[in-house]
DOZA-506027 format. One record per residue: residue number from 1; x, y, z of N, C-alpha, C in turn. Coordinates in nm, 3 decimals, m for minus. Atoms other than C-alpha are relative to their C-alpha. Layout:
N
pos/n_X/n_Y/n_Z/ca_X/ca_Y/ca_Z/c_X/c_Y/c_Z
NUM/X/Y/Z/X/Y/Z/X/Y/Z
...
//
This chain:
249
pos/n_X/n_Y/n_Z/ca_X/ca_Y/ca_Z/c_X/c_Y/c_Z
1/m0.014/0.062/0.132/10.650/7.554/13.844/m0.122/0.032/m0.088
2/0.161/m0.028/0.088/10.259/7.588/13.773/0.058/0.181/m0.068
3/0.028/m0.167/0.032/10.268/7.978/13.741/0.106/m0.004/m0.083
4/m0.108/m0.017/0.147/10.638/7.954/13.516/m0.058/m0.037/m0.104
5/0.012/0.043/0.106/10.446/7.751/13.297/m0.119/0.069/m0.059
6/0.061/m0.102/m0.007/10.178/8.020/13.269/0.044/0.082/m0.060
7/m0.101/m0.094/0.050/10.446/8.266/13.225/0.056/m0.072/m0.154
8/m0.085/0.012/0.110/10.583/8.122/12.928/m0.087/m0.073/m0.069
9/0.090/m0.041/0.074/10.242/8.020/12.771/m0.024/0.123/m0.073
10/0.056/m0.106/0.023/10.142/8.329/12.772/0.118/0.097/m0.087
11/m0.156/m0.029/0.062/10.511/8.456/12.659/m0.028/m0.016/m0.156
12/0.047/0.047/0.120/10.408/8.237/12.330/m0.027/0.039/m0.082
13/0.143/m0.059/0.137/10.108/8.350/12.226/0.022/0.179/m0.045
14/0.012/m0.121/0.019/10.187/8.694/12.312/0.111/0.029/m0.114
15/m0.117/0.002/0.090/10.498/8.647/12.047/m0.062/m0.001/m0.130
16/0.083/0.064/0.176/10.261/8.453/11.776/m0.065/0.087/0.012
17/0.112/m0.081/0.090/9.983/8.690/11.784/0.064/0.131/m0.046
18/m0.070/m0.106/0.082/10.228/8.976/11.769/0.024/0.001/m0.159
19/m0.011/0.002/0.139/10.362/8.850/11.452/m0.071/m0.027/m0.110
20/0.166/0.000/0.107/10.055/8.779/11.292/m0.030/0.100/0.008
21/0.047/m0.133/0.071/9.963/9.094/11.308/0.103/0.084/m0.036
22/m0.054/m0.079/0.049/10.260/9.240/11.229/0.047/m0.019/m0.157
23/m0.010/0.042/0.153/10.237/9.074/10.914/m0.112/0.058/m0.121
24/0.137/m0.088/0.098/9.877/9.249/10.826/0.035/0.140/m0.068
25/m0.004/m0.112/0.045/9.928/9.497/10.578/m0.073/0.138/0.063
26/0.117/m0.099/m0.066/9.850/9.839/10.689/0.001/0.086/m0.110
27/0.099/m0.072/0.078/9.612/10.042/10.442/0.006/0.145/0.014
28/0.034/m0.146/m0.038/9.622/10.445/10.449/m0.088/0.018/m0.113
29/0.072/m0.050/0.112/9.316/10.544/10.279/m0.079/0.096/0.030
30/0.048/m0.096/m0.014/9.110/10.860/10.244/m0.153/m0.050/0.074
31/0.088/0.050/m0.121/8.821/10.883/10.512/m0.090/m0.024/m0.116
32/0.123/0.028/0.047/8.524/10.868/10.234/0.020/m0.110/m0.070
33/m0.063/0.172/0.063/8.683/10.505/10.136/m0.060/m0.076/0.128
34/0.025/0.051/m0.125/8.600/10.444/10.530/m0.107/m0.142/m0.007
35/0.128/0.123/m0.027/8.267/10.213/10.536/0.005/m0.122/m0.147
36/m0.029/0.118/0.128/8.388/10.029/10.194/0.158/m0.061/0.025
37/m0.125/0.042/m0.050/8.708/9.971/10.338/m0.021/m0.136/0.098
38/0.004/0.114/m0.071/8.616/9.840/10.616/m0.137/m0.125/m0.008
39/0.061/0.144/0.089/8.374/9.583/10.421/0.120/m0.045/m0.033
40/m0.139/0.046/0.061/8.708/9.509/10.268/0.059/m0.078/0.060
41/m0.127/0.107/m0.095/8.899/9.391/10.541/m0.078/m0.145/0.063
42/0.071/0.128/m0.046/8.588/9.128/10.677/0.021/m0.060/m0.159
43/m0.024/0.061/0.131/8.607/9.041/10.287/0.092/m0.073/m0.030
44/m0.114/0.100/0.049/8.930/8.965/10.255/0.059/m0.067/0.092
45/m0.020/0.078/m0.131/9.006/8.823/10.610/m0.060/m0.129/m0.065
46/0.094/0.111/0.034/8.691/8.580/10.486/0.077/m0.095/m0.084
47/m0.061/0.063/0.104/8.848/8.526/10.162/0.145/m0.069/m0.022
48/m0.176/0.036/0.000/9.214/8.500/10.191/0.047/m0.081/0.134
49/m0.038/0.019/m0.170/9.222/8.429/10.578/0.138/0.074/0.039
50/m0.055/m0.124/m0.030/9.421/8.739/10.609/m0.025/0.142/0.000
51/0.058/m0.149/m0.030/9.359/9.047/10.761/0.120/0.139/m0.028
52/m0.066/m0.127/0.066/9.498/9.397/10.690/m0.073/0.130/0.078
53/0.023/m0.124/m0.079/9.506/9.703/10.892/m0.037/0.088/m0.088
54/0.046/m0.142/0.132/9.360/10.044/10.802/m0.019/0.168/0.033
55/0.024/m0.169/m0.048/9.412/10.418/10.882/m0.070/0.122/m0.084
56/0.044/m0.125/0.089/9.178/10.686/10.756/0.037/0.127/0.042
57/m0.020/m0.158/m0.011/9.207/11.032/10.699/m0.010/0.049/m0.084
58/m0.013/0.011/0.137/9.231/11.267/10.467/0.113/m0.032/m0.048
59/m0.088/0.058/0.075/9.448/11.227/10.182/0.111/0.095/0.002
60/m0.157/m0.093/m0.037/9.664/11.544/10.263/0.037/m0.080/0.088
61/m0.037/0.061/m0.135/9.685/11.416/10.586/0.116/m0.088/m0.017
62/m0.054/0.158/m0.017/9.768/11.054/10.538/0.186/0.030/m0.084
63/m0.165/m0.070/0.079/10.085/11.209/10.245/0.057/0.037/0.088
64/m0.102/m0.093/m0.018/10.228/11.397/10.478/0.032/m0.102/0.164
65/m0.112/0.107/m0.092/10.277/11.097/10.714/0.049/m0.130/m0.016
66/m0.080/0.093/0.059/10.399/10.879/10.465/0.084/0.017/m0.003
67/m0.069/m0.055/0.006/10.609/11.140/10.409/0.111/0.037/0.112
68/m0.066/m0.020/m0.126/10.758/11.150/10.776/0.060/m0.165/0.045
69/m0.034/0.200/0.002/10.783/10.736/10.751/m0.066/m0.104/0.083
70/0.093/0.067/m0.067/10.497/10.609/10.867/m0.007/m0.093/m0.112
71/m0.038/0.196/0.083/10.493/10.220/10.776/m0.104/m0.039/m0.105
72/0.142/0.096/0.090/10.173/10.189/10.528/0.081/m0.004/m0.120
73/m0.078/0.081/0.063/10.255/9.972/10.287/m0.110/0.020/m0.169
74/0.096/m0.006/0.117/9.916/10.071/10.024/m0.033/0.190/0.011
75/0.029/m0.102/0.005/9.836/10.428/9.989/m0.141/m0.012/m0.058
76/0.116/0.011/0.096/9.453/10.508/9.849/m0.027/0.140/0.061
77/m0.063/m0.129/0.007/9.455/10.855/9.814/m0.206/0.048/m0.073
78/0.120/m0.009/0.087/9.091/11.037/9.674/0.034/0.099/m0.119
79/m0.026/m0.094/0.115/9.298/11.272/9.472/0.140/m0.061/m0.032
80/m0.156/0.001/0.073/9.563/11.194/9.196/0.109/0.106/0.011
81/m0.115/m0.100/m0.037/9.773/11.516/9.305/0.138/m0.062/0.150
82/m0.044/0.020/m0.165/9.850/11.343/9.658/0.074/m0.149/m0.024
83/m0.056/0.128/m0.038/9.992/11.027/9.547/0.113/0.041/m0.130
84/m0.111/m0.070/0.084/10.187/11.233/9.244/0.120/0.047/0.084
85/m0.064/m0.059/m0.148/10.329/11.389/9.531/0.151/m0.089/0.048
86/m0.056/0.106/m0.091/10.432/11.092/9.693/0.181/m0.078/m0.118
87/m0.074/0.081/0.108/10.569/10.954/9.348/0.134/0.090/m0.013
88/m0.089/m0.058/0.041/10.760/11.238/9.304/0.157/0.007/0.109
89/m0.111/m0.006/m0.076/10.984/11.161/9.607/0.048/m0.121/0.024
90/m0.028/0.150/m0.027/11.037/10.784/9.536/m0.069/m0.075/0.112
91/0.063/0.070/m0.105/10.817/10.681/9.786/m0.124/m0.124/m0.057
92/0.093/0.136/0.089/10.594/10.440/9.536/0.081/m0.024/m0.067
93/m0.054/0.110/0.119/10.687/10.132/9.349/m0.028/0.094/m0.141
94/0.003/m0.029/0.145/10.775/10.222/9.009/m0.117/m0.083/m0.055
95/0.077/0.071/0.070/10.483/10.178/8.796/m0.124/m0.084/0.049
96/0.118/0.064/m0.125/10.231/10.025/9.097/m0.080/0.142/0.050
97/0.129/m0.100/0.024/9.946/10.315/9.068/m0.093/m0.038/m0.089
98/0.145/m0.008/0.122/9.626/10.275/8.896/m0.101/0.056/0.087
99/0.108/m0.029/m0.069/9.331/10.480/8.899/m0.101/m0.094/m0.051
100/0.037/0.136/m0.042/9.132/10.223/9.041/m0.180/0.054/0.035
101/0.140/m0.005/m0.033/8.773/10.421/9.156/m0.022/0.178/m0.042
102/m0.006/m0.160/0.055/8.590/10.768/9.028/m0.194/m0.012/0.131
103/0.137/m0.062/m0.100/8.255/10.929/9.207/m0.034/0.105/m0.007
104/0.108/m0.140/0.053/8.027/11.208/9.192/m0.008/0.098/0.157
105/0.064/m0.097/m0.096/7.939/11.543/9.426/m0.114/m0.003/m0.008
106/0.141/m0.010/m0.060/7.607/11.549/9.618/m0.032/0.102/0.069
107/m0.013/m0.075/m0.109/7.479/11.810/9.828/m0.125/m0.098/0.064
108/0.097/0.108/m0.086/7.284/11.613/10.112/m0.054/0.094/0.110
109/0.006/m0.037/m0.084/7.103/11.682/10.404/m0.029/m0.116/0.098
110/0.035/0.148/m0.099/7.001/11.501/10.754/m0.169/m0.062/m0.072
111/0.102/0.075/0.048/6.732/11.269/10.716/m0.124/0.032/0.055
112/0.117/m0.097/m0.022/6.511/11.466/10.919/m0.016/0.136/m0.035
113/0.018/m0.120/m0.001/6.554/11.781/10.785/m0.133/0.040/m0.103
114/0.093/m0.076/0.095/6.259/12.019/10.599/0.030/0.018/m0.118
115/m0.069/m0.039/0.123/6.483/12.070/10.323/m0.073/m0.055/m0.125
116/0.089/0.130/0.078/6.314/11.927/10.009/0.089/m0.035/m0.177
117/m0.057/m0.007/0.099/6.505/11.817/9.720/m0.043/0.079/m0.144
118/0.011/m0.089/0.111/6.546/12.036/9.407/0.150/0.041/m0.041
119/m0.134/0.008/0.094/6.789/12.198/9.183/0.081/0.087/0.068
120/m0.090/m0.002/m0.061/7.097/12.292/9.321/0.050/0.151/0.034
121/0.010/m0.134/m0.004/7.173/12.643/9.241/m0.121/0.076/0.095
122/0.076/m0.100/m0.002/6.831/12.747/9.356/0.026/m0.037/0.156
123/m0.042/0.035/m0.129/6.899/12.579/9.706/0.112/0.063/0.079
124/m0.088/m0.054/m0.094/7.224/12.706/9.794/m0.015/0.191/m0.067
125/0.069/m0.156/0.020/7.074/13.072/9.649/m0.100/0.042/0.109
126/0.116/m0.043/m0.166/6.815/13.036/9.948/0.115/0.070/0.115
127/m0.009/m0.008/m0.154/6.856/13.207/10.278/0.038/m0.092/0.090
128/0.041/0.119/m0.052/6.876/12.905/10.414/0.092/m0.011/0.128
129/m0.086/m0.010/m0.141/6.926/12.844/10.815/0.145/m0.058/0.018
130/m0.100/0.076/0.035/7.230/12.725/10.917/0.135/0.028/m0.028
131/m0.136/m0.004/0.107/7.589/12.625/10.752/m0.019/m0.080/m0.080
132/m0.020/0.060/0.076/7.683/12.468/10.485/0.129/m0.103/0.017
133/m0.126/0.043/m0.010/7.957/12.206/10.530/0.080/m0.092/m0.099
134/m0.091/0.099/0.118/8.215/12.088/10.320/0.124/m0.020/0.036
135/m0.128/0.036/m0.104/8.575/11.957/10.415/0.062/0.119/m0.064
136/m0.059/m0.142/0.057/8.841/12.195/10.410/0.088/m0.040/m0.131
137/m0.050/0.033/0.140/9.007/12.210/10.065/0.117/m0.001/0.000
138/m0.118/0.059/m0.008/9.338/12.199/10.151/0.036/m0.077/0.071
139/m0.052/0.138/m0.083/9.331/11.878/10.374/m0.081/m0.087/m0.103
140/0.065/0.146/0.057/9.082/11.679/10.193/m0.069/0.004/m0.174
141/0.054/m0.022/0.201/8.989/11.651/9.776/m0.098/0.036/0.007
142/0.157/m0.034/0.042/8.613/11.664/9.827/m0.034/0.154/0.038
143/0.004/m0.131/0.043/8.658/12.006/9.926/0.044/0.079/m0.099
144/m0.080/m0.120/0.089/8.892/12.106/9.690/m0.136/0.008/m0.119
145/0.112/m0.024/0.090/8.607/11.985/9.440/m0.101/0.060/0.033
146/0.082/m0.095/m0.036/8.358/12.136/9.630/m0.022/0.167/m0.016
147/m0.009/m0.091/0.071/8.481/12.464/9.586/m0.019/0.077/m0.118
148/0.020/0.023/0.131/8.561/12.401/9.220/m0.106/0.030/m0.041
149/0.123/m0.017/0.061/8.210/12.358/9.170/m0.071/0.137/m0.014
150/0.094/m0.117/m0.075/8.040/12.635/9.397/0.040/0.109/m0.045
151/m0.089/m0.122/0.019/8.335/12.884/9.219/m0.082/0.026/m0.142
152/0.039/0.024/0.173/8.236/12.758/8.845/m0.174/0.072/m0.011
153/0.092/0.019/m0.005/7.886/12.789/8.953/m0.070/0.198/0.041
154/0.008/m0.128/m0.057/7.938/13.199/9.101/m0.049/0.031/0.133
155/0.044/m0.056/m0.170/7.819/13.109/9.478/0.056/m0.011/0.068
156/m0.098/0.018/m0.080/8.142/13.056/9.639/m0.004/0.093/0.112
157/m0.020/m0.118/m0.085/8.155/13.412/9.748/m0.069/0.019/0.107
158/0.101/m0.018/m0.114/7.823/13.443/9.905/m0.015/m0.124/0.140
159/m0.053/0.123/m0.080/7.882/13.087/10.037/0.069/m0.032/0.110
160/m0.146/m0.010/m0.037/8.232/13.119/10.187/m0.044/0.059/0.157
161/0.036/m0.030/m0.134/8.084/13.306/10.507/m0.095/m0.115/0.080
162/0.079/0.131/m0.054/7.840/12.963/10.542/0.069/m0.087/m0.022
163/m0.065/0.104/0.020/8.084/12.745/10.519/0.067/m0.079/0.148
164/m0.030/0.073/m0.141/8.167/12.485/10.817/0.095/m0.079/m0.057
165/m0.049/0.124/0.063/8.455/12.300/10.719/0.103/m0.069/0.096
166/m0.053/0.209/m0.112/8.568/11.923/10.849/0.142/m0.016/m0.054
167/m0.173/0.072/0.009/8.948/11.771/10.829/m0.041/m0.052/m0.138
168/m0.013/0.097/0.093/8.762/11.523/10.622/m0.096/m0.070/0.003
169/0.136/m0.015/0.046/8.481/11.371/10.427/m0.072/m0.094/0.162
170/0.088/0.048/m0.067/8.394/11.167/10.721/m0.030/0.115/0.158
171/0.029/m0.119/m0.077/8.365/11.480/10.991/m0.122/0.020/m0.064
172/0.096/m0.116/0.066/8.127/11.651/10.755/m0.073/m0.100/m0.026
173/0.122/0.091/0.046/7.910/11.349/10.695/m0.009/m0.040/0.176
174/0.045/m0.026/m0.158/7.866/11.339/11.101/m0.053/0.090/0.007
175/0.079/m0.126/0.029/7.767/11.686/11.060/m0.086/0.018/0.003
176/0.199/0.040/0.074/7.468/11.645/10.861/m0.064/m0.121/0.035
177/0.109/0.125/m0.051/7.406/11.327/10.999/m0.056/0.056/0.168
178/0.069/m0.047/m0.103/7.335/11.482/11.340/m0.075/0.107/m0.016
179/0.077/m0.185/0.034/7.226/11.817/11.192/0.027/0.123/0.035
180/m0.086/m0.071/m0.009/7.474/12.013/11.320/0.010/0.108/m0.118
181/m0.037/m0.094/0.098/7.528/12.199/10.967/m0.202/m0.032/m0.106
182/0.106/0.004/0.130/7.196/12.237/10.718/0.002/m0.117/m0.087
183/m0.091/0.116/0.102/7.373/12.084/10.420/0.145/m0.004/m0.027
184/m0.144/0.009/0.009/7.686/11.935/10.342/0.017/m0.074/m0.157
185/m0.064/0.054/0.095/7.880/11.849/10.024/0.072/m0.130/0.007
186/m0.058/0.076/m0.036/7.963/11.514/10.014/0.029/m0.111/m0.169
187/m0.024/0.116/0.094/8.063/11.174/9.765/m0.153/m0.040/0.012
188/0.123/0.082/0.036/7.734/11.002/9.609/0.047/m0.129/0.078
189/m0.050/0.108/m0.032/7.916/10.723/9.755/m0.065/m0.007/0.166
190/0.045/m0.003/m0.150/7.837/10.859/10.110/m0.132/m0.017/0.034
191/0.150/0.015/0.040/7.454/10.828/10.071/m0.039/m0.129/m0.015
192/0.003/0.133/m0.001/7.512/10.461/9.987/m0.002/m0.081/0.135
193/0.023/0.103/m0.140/7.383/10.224/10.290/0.052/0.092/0.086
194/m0.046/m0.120/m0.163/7.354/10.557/10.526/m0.165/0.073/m0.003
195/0.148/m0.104/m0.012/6.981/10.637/10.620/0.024/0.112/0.091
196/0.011/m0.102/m0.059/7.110/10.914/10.801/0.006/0.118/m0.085
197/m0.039/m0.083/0.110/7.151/11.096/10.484/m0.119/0.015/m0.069
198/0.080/m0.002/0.071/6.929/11.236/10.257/0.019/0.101/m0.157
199/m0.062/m0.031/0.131/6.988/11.340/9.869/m0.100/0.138/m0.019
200/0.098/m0.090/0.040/6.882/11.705/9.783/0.096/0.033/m0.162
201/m0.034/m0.024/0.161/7.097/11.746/9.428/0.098/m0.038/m0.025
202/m0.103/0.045/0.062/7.398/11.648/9.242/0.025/0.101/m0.063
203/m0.071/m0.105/0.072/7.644/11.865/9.155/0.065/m0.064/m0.162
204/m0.004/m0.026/0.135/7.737/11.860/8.731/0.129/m0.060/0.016
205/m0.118/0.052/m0.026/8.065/11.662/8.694/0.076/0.092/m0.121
206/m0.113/m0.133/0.065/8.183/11.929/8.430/0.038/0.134/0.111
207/m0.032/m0.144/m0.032/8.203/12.175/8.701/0.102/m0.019/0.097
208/m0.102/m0.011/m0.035/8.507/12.045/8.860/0.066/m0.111/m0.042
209/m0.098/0.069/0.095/8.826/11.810/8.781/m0.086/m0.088/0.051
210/0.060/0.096/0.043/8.708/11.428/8.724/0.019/m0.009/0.178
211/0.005/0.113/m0.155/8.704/11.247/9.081/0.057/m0.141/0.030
212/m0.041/0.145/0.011/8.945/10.971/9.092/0.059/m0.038/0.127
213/m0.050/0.033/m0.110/9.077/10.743/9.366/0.107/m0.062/m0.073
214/m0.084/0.069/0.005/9.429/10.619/9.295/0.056/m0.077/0.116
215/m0.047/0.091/m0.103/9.529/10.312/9.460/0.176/m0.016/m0.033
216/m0.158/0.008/0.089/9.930/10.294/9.436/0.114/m0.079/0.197
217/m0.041/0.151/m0.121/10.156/9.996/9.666/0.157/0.119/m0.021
218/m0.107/m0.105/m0.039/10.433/10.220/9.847/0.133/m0.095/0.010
219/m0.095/0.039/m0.040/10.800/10.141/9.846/0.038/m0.068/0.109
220/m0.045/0.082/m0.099/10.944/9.874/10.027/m0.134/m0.127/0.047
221/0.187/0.052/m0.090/10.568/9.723/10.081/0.060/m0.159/0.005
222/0.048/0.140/0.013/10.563/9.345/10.168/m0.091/m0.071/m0.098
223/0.058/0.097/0.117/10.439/9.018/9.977/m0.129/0.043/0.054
224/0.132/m0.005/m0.088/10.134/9.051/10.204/m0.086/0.115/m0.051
225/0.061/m0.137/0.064/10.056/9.397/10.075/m0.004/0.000/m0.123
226/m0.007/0.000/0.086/10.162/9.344/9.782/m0.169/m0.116/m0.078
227/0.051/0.089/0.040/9.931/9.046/9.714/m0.178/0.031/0.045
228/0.112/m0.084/m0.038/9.649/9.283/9.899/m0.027/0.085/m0.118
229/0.011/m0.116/0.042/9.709/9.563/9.648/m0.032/m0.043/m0.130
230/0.047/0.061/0.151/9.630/9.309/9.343/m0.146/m0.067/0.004
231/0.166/0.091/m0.029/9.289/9.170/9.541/m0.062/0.096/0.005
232/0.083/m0.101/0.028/9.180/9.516/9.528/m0.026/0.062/m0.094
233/m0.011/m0.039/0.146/9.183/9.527/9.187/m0.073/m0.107/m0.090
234/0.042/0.141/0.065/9.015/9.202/9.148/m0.148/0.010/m0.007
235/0.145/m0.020/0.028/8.641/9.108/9.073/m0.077/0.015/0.152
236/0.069/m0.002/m0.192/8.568/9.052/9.472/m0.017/0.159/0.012
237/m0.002/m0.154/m0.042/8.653/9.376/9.552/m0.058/0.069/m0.069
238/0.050/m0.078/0.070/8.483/9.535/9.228/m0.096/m0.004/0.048
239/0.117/m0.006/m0.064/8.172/9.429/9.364/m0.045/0.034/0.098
240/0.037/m0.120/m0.130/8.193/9.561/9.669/0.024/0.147/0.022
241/m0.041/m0.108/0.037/8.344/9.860/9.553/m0.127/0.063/m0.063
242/0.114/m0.073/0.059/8.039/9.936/9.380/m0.166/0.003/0.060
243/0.068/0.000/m0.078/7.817/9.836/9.631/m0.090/0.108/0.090
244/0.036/m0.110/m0.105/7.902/10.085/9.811/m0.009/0.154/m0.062
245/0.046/m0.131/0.087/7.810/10.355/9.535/0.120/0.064/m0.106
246/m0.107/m0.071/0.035/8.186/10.406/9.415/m0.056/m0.077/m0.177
247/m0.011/m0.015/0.171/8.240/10.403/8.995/0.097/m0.064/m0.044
248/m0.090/0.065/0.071/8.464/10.185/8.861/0.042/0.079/m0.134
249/m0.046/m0.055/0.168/8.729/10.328/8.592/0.081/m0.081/m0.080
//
């Protein structure tokens, strides 16, 4: 009798906690959202007393397994092409998109390296040991801008043979944080509350398209998500959003 009643305790809980979490919104957002994200979810757990799941990657990535029918219920995308995308196959609420965050290119290095900050051109014009790493440009935006820049700029070419490139911005900021690659191209954002990083220039925001994050609440989404995808739009979240180096638009 003892041990049935064991069995069907445990039966219970294992029922209730299921559905509590199957009630937490789940989040697909681009990996260089990662460490402000997940501030996010202790934030709004705190605040709301509801939690919310969260898968990074990049933002090709994450599209193309929305696109197969994977259950996230918020998309946050680092490029407006990838959630156009999405729109264009009915897979977002009509009219539930806003660009919601913008951000700058850095080139960084580790925090021990010799490297010494200066101007940008004359740096990646050096010899310099090494690779260079930047994500690859057709999985993740910060390469595509990366490119952009380094093309606008005429050192792509010479470049292109030093190039190490990651899935996605958070690969390539491991990279340089171990020292694996020289320098890497990353978000000003990534530099924010990361002493493993260290700032050697800023790339010119005319020298590739603007940098926006669209946040946009996917078809079919729940109240739960839904009521997530309006707290991330709210003053809580602005402030931590900017905390963590991102730009409010």
């Amino acid at each position: 009798m003892r041990r049935g009643a064991c069995f069907l305790v445990l039966a219970l809980f294992l029922c209730f906690s299921t559905n509590l979490w199957a009630k937490e919104p789940l989040v697909y957002a681009a990996s260089s959202l990662g460490p402000v994200m997940e501030a996010m979810q202790q934030a709004y757990l705190k605040q709301e007393g509801q939690g919310f799941r969260l898968s990074l990657s990049s933002s090709a990535g994450l599209a193309r397994q929305i696109e197969q029918g994977a259950p996230a219920e918020i998309f946050f995308s680092a490029h407006p092409a990838w959630t156009q995308h999405l729109a264009s196959q009915g897979l977002i609420e009509r009219g539930e998109v806003i660009p919601l965050l913008a951000n700058r290119l850095v080139l960084v290095t580790q925090r021990d390296s010799p490297l010494q900050e200066g101007q940008l051109v004359a740096l990646l014009k050096k010899n310099f040991p090494g690779r260079l790493a930047i994500c690859d440009p057709d999985l993740a935006p910060c390469g595509d801008y990366a490119v952009q820049a380094l093309t606008k700029l005429g050192l792509w070419e010479n470049l292109r043979k030093k190039a190490a490139y990651g899935n996605n911005a958070r690969l390539v900021r491991a990279w340089v944080e171990r020292g694996e690659t020289s320098m890497g191209i990353l978000y000003a954002s990534d530099l924010v509350k990361n002493p493993n990083l260290r700032l050697l220039a800023y790339l010119n925001a005319d020298l590739h398209q603007p940098i926006r994050y669209p946040l946009a609440l996917l078809r079919g989404a729940s109240e739960e998500a839904r009521k997530l995808y309006h707290w991330l739009q709210g003053p809580e979240a602005a402030t931590l959003f900017q905390s963590y180096g991102f730009i409010l638009v």
